[in-house]
C-alpha positions in Angstrom: 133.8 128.0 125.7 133.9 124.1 125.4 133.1 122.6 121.6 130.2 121.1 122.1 129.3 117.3 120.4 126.0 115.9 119.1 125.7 112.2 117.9 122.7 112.2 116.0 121.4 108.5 114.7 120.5 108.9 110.8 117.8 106.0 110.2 114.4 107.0 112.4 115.7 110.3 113.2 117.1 111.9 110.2 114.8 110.3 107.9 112.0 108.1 109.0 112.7 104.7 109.1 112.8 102.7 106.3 116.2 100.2 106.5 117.8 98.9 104.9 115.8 101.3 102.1 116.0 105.3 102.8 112.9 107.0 104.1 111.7 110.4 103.8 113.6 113.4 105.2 112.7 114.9 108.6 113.0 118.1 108.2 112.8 119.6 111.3 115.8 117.3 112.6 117.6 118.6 109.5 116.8 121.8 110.6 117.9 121.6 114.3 121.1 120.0 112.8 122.1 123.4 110.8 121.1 125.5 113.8 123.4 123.3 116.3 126.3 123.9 113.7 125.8 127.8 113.3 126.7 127.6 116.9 129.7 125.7 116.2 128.8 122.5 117.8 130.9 119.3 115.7 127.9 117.1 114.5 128.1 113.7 114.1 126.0 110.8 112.4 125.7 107.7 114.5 124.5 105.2 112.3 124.3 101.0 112.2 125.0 101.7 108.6 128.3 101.4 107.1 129.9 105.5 107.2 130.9 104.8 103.1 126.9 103.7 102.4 127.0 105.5 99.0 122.7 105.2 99.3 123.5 107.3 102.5 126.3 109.6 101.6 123.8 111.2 98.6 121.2 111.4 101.2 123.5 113.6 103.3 124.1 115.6 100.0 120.7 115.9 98.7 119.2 117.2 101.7 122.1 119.5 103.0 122.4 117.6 106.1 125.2 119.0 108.2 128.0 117.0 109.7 131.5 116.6 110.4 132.3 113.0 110.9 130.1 109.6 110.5 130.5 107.0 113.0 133.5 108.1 114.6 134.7 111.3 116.7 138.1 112.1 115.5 138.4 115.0 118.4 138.8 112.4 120.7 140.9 109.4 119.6 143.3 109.1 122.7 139.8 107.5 124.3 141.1 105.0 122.2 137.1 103.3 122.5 134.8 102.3 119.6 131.8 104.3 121.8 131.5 107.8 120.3 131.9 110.2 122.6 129.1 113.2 122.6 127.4 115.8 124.7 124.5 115.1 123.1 122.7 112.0 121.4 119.5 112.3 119.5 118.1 109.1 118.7 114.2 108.0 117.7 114.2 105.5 120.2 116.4 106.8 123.4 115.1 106.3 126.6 115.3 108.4 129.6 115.9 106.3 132.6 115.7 109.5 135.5 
């Protein structure tokens, strides 16, 4: 089986929105997060902040948000592109265009 990849944006979809302050914790994406991981899927935060935000980093502590990598996927660096590359992105305000 393929390893499977989810981006998953931190402000507005982790936690509500709040930037540049931290808002509450959602939960349920929290929650979806773990269960992607007991499957084995590499998780990733996709976030405007910077990936050393110390504000940030505790968040991910505090809350036992799982993930493997922030702002980068280091499975794939011969794409040698600053897009991460994903199966999967999970963002508050995507759009579905079809």
């Amino acid at each position: 089986m393929r390893q499977k990849y989810i981006a998953v944006d931190f402000d507005g979809t982790i936690c509500e929105h709040r930037y540049p302050e931290l808002g509450a914790p959602k939960h349920e994406v929290i929650n979806a997060m773990c269960q992607e991981r007991c499957r084995g899927t590499k998780m990733i935060i996709w976030t405007c902040r910077p990936s050393n935000d110390p504000d940030m980093l505790k968040f991910l502590r505090e809350w036992n948000v799982p993930y493997d990598a922030i702002n980068e996927n280091p499975w794939f660096t011969m794409l040698h592109s600053p897009k991460i590359y994903a199966d999967e992105y999970w963002d508050d305000r995507a759009r579905q265009i079809y």
